[in-house]
C-alpha positions as semicolon CSV with decimal commas, in nm:
position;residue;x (nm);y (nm);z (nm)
1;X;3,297;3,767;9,570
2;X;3,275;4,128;9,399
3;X;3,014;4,288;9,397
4;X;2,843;4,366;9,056
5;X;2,961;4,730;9,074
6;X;3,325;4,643;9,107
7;X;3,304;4,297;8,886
8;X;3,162;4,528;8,618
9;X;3,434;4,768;8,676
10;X;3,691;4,453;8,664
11;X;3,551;4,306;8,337
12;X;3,577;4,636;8,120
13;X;3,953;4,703;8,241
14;X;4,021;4,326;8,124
15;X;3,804;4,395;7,797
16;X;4,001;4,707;7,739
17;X;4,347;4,542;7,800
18;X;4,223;4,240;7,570
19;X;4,138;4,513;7,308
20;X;4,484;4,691;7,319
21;X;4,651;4,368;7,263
22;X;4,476;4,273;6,971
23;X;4,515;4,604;6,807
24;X;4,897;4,630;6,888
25;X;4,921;4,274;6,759
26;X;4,718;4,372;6,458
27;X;4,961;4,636;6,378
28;X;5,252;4,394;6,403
29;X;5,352;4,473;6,756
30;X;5,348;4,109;6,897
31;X;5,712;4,114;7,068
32;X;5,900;4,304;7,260
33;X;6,191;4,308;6,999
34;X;6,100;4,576;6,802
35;X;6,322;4,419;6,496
36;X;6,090;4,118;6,515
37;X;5,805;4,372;6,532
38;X;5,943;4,559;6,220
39;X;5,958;4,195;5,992
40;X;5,617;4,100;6,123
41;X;5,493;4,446;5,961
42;X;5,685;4,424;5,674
43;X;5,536;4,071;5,682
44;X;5,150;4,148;5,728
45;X;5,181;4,450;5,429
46;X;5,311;4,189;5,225
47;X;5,070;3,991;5,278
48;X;4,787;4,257;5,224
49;X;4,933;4,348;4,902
50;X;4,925;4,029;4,800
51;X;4,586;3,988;4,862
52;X;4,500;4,273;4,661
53;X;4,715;4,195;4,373
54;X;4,561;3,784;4,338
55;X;4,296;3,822;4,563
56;X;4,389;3,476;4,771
57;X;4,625;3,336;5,040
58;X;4,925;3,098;4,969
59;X;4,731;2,833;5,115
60;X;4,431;2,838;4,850
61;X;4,717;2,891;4,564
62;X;4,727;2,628;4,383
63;X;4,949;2,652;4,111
64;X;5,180;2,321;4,028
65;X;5,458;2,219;4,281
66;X;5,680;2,336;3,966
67;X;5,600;2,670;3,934
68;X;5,671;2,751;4,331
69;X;6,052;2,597;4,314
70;X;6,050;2,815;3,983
71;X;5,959;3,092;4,169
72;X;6,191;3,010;4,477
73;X;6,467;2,985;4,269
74;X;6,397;3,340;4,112
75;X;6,369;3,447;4,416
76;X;6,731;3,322;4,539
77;X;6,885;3,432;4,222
78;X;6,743;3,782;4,331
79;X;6,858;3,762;4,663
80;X;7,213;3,655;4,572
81;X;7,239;3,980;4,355
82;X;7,083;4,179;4,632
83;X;7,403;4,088;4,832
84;X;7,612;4,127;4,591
85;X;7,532;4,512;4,531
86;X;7,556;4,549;4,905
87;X;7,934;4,426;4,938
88;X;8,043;4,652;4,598
């Protein structure tokens, strides 16, 4: 058993470590593939704008099951033009 000196000691290095982790993880640094790290960012500021903009997740939108495939396929139509300006 440690004594309370060194237990003490061992607690705050594991509170510390804890604490980095969340904050890289926070940040969007969960991997160690920092391409996954950079679509995890892009990902979270997404998703803070979004919260600004409507003020709610996805999951408490509740708009009709129309309007999301609506939006989906706007989205896809975007998409397809998006890669079509990138082979011209």
């Amino acid at each position: 058993m440690l004594n309370k000196e060194d237990e003490i000691k061992r607690l705050t290095n594991q509170n510390n470590f804890l604490k980095t982790k969340l904050k890289e993880a926070v940040e969007g640094n969960i991997t160690n593939d920092p391409i996954v790290n950079r679509i995890i960012r892009k990902h979270l500021k997404r998703h803070k704008e979004g919260m600004a903009r409507f003020g709610k997740t996805m999951s408490k939108n509740d708009k009709p099951y129309k309007d999301w495939v609506k939006d989906a396929q706007e989205e896809s139509m975007d998409f397809i033009l998006y890669l079509e300006k990138t082979l011209k």
